[in-house]
N, C-alpha and C positions, 0 to 999 in steps of 0.2 A: 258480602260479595268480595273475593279476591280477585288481585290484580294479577296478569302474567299467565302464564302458560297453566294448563291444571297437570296434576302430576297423577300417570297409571296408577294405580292403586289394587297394583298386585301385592299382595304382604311377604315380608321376611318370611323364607320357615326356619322353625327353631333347627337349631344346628345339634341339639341330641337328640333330633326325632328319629325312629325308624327309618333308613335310606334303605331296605331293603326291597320294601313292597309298596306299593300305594298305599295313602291311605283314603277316607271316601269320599276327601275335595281334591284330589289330583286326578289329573287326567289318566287315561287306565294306556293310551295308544299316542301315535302321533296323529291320527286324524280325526280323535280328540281334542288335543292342541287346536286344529285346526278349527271344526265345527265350535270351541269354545270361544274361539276367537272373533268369528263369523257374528257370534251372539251379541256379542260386546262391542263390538266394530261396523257390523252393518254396510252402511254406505260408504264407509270412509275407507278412502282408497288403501291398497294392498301396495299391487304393484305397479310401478311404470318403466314405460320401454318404447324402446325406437327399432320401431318395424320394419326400416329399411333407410339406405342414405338418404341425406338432406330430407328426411321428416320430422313431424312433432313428434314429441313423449305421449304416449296414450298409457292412460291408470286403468287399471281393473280395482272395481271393490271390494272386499273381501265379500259379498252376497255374490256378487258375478263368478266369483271366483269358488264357493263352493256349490256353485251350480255347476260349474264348467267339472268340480272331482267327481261329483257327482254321476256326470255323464260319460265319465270317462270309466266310472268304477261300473255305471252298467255294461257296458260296451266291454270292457274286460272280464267280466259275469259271461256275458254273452259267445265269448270265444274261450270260455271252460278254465278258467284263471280262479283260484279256489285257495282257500286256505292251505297251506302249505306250499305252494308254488312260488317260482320266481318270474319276475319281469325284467327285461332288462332295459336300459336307456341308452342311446350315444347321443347325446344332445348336449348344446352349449345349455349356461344357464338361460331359463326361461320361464312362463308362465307355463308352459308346457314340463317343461320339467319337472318342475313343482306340481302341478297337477297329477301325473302320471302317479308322484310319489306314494302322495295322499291318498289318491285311488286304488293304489294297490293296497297299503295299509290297511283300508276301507274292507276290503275283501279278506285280510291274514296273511297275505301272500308278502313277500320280501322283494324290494326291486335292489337292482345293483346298476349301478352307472359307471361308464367306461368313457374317457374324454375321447370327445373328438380329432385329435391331434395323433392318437397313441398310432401304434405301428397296424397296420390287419391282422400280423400272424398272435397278437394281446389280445384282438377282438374275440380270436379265432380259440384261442386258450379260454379263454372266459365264460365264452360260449359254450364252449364244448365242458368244462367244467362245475356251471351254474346251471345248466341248461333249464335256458326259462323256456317258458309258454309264450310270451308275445318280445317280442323288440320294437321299442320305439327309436328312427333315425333322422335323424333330423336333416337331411335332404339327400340329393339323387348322389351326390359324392361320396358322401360315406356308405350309402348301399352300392355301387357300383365298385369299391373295394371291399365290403363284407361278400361281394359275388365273385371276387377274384378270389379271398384269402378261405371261406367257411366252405368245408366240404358238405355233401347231398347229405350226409346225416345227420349235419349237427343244425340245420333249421328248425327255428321254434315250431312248434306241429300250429298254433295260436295263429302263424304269421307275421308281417310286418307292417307297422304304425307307419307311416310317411310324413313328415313338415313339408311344408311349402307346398308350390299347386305346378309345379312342375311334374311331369311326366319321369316315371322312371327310365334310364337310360338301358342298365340292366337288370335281369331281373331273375330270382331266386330258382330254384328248380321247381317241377311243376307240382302244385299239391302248396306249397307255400305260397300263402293270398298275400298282396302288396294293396294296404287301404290307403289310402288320403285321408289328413289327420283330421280335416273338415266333415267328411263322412264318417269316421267314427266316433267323433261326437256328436254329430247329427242322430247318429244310429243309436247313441247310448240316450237321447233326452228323448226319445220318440220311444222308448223300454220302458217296463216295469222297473219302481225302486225295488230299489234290493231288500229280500225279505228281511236281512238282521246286520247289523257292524261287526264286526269281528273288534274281541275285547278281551284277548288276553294281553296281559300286559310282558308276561316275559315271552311270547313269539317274539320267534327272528323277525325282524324289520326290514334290516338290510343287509346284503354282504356288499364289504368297500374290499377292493380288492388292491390290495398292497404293491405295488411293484417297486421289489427289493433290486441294490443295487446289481444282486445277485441272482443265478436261480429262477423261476418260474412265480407270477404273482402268489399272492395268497388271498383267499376269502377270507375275510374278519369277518366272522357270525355277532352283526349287535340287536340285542332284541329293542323293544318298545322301552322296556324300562331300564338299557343301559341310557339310551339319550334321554330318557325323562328325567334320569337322576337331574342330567349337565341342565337341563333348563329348569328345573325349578331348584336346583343350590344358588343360580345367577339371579333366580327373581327378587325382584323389590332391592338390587343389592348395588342398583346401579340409577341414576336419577332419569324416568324413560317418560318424556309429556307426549298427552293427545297430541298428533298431529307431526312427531317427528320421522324422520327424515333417514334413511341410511342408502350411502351410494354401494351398491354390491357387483365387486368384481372376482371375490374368490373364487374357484372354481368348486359346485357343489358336488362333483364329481368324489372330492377330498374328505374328509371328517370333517377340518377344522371348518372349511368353507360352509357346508350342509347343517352342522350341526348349526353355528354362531352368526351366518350369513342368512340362513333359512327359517328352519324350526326355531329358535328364540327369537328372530324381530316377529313373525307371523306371534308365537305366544304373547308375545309384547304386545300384539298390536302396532308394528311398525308400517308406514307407508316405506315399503322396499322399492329402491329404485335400481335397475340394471345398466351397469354402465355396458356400454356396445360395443365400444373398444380400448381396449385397456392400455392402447397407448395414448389414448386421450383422457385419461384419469381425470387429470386437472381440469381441462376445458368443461368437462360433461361435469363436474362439482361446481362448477360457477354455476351452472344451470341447478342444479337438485337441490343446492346447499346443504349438504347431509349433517345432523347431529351428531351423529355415530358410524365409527367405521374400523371397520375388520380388518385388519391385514396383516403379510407377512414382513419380515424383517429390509427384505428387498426393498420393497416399494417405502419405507421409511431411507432408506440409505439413501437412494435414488433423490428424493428431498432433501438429504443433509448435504447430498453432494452439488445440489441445485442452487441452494441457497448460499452456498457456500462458493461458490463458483464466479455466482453475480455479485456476495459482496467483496468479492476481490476486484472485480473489473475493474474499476475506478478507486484511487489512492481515499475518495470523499465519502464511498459509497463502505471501504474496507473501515474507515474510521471510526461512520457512524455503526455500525455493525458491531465492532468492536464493544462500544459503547452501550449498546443496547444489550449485547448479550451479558457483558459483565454488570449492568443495572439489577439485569435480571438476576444472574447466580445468585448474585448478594442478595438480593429480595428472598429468593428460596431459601437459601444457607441461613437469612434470619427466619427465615418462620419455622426450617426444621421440617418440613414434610419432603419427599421426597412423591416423584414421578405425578405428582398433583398440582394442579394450573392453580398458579399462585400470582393475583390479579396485581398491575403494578401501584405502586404507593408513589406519591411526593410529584413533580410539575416534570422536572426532566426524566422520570419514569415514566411516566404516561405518554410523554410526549414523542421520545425514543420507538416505545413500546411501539404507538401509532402509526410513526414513516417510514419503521424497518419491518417490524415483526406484525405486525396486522397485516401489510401485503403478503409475509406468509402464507397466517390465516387466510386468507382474500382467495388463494390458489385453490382451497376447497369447499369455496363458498363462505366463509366469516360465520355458521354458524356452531361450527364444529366444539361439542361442548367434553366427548371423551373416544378413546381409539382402545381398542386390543390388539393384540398384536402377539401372533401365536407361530409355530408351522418351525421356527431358529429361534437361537438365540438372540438377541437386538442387543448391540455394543451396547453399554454404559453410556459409552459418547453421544450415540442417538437419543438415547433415550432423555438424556439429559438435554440434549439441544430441544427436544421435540415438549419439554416441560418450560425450555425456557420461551421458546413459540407461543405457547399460551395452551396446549391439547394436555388435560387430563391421559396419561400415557399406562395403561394397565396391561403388564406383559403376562403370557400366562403359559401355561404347558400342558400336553400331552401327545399320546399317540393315537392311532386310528384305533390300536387294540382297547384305548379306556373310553372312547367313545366321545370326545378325547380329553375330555377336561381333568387333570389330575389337581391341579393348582393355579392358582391367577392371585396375583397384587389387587388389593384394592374392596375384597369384598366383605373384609373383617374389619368390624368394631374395634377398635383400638391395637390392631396390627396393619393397618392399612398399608401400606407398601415401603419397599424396600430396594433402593435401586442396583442393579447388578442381579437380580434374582428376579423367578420368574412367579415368586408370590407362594402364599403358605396353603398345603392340601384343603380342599374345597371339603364342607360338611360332607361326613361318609366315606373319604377316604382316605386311608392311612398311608405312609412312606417311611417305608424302610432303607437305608443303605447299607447296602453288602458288601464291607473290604473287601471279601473273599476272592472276588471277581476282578481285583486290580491289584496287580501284584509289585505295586511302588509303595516300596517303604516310607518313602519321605512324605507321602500325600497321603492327607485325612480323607480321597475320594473316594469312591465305591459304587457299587452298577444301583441305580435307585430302585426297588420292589415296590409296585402299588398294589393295596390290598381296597375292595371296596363294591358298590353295585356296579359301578361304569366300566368294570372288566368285560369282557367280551367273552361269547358262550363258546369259543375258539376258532381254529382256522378250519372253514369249510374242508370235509372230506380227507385233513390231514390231523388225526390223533397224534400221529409220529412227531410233528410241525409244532403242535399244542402243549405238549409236554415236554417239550423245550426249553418252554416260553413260561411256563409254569410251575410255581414251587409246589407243595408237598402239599400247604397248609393254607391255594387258594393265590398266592400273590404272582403278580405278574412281574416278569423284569424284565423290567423297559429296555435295555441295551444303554441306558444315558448312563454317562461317569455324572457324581455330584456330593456335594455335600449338603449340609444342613446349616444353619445359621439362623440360630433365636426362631427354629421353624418353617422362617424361607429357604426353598430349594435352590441354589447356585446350579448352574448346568457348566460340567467342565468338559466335557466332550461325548465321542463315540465309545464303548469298551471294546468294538470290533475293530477303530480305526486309529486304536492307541498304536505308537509304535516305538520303539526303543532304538537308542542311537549307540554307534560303536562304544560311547565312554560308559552305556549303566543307563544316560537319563531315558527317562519317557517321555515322550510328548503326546500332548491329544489335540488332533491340530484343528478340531474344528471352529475353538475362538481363535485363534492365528489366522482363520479363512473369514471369518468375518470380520476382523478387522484389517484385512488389504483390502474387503471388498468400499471401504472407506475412500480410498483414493482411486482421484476422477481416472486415474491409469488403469483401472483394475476392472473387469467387467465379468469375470467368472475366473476363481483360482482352484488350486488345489495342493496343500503342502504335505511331506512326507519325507523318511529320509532312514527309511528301515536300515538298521545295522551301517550304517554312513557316519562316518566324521560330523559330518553336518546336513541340517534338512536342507530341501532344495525345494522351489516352488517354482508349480506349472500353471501357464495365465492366459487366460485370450483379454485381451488388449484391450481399452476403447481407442481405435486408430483417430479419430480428431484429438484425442486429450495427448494419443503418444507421440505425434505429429506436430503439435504443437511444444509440449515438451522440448521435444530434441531440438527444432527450432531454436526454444528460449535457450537453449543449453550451447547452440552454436556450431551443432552435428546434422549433417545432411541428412534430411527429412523427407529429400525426393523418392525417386521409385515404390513400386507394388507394394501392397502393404505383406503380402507374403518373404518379399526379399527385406522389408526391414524385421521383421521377426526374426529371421536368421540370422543378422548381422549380428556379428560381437559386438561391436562398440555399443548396438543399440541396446542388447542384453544387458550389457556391462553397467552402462548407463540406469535401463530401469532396475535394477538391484540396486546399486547404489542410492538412487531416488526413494526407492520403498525403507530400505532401510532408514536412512534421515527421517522419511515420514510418519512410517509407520512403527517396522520393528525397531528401532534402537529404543525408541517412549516408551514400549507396549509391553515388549516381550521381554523373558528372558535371556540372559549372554546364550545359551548353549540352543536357542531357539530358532534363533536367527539365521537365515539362510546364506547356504556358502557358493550357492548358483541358480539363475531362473531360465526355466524356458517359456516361452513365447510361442502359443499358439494360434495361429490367424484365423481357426476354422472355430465356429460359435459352438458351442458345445450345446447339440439340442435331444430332443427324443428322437427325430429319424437319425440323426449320427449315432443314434445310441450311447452318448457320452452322458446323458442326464436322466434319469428317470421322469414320468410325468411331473410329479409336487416338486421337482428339480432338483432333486438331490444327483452329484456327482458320482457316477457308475466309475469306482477309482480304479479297479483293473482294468477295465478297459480303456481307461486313460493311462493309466503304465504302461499298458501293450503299444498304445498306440507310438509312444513315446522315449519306450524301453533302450533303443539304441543311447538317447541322449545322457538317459539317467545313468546308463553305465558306465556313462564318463565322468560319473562326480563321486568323491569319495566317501 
């Protein structure tokens, strides 16, 4: 009899095996995955979730739960949803969500999912471009805008799904049925199963549909066996016990979210828990205490800056902090591994460890044993503070087009990680860099090519779009600047968002953007400085951090926060600050900005300043801005 937790006992696959095809113990589909999971998990809860304010967390099993695909896959049988067809979603994550997924898998058909946030006239593009057979919406809001935005012909002929037990407010044009989600899974468990599964393994699955900074979305076409690759190269390669635990906020709408958040805890066997709101990350991880957890580079900053903040409050609280953090480096720097929780040695490490950095830990529940961290690059700095925390910290990479896993730290035998990099290509796929593509002589960078299964069958309906996007000989290119290093991928930036300054140099400003987003002043930037003397950087503020600031600085902090944005002295002031803090350490001399502007409006998707996965729409942040920028040289 062993003590302690039992450990899944899914096996390594060899890493010269065939990544092309299945082979006769892998799963052929994702609802595969699923029903395999069901087999081996039974009663033990899936998922949990809070069904509305101030209630309990309710778990589904995973039995309960492939009863509910089940009924969903007849009920979409039932309204002529068939092999080849698309479904589509606008749902937050859910057990619904998930359901729908597996359901349609079940049948061959592709679902695509659209966030709830996006704008109507995205819906309405998506729509019109995917054109599925059912829409599932997850309540009377979002169908009472696809009834403003979706003309009389682009209605699924299938109809629409409906969450919640509210009454439609409006309602589609006539001929298009509006069910209640209760009754169509009523409808589908009172049906015949379904005569056979659908079991190809290269059908399309899903299209994610891109929304470029630029331009009109795009379909990513990934079949069954682009995400099979990504979850079984991660199996057995990460340590997963019966019974653990992950808090899940990405959105599955995303690759990274769907693929890392979904489809592998489900293959794992994870009890998946949905956080309800995501500006309560913290709070709702006291309650789940999650093992494992996904996330983007954000939501780690947002910690460094937290932590960092409280232990300056107090001259006792900065000291021991000090203390604890420098216990720790050294503890790491002697043992030699990098981004790996490295437990404290000796009386006054352990002890430090416990009254600084355990209440860390504490913030998402104490039992958090390793994190990913994909979607941006994660500073050095984070990542290094977040090893010295005590979290096993595994950064990894891709795009929606590789389905998306191209590389991750952490999952190789004796190259285990490497910090500043986002980990060496996963079994099956290769990396190329292209000088060709970056025309700075002084920089060993180059646009990355991934060659491998997790490529993508291309962009829906655009041969023109796909061949773009693809070499001669199969490989994709990603758009990332990068080098190579003993195998680890470095990420240096955008190759669309390189820009050159009056004197020659080049800059790629997107680690220049992730390290302002570092200081508590900085809540969304964006640097550039095409053909200019010097870059210059555009910022929406956090107004308590810049308020407070000017304060300590001895500059008047009264009035709207829109008149201090405009102020010079206040401009003047946070350039100077960022500089001390950030660029003068970090960057290069010719890097460093020679003027900032201040923007007081949040850069969101209805301003159309961010893309959904939030990426920065940079034109249209110059337009908006353009008068200013003409005034720097």
């Amino acid at each position: 009899m062993t003590d302690g937790p039992e450990l899944i006992s899914l096996p390594k696959l060899p890493i010269d095996r065939d990544w092309n095809n299945p082979t006769d113990d892998d799963p052929r589909t994702l609802y595969n995955v699923m029903a395999n999971a069901v087999s081996w998990n039974g009663d033990a809860p899936l998922f949990g979730y809070i069904p509305g304010p101030e209630q309990p967390r309710i778990h589904v099993t995973y039995n309960e739960f492939k009863g509910l695909v089940d009924s969903c896959a007849r009920s979409l049988r039932n309204r002529g949803v068939s092999s080849g067809d698309r479904v589509a979603m606008i749902l937050n994550n859910s057990v619904e969500w998930a359901a729908t997924s597996y359901a349609v898998n079940a049948l061959g058909a592709a679902y695509t999912a659209m966030y709830t946030h996006q704008h109507g006239a995205e819906w309405n593009y998506i729509i019109c471009d995917s054109e599925p057979s059912v829409l599932v919406a997850s309540d009377t809001d979002v169908l009472d805008r696809l009834c403003e935005h979706v003309g009389d012909e682009s209605w699924p002929s299938g109809g629409i799904i409906l969450l919640g037990d509210e009454a439609p407010n409006a309602t589609p044009p006539e001929g298009v049925n509006v069910t209640m989600w209760s009754e169509f899974v009523a409808e589908g468990t009172n049906s015949e199963p379904l005569e056979s599964i659908a079991d190809d393994p290269h059908a399309l699955a899903t299209l994610i549909y891109t929304s470029g900074t630029t331009g009109d979305p795009k379909g990513v076409m990934l079949s069954n066996w682009n995400i099979l690759h990504n979850l079984l190269v991660m199996q057995g390669r990460f340590p997963i016990y019966k019974g653990d635990r992950t808090a899940s906020f990405l959105p599955w709408a995303h690759s990274f979210g769907q693929m890392g958040d979904l489809h592998y805890m489900v293959h794992q066997g994870i009890h998946i828990n949905l956080i309800s709101d995501v500006l309560k990350i913290a709070d709702e991880c006291q309650e789940i205490k999650p093992h494992a957890l996904f996330a983007v580079p954000r939501v780690w900053n947002k910690l460094y800056g937290k932590v960092m903040a409280g232990l300056n409050a107090s001259p006792i609280k900065k000291r021991l902090g000090a203390m604890a953090f420098k216990k720790a480096r050294a503890r790491i720097e002697k043992d030699g591994r990098d981004c790996i929780q490295i437990k404290p040695k000796g009386f006054l490490d352990k002890r430090l460890d416990k009254i600084v950095l355990g209440k860390v830990r504490g913030r998402f529940g104490g039992k958090m044993r390793f994190c990913i961290s994909g979607g941006a690059a994660l500073s050095p700095e984070v990542a290094s503070f977040i090893q010295c925390v005590g979290f096993s910290m595994f950064e990894g990479y891709g795009l929606t087009e590789t389905s998306p896993l191209i590389s991750l730290n952490g999952w190789e035998d004796g190259h285990p990680c490497k910090l500043g990099t986002v980990g060496r290509p996963v079994p099956g796929v290769r990396v190329v860099i292209d000088r060709d593509a970056w025309d700075d002589p002084d920089s060993e960078d180059g646009e990355i090519v991934a060659y491998g299964p997790n490529i993508m069958k291309g962009y829906w309906k655009k041969p023109e779009a796909t061949a773009e996007v693809m070499t001669d000989d199969g490989g994709f290119r990603t758009g990332d600047l990068g080098r190579l290093d003993d195998g680890f991928i470095r990420i240096t930036g955008r190759v669309k968002e390189q820009f050159k300054l009056e004197n020659g140099k080049y800059v790629a400003p997107s680690p220049l953007e992730e390290s302002l987003k570092l200081s508590d002043l900085v809540e969304q930037c964006c640097v550039d400085g095409t053909n200019k003397i010097k870059t210059f950087t555009i910022l929406h503020p956090n107004e308590k951090a810049l308020r407070d600031g000017l304060s300590g600085a001895g500059i008047n902090s009264s009035g709207t926060f829109e008149e201090l944005c405009v102020s010079p002295e206040v401009r003047t002031w946070v350039l100077s600050s960022l500089k001390e803090e950030i660029m003068a350490p970090n960057w290069k001399g010719f890097e460093i900005s020679g003027g900032v502007i201040l923007d007081p409006e949040e850069w969101t998707t209805e301003n159309e300043m961010i893309t959904p996965k939030l990426s920065v729409k940079r034109r249209a942040l110059f337009s908006r801005h353009q008068a200013e920028i003409d005034k720097f040289n």
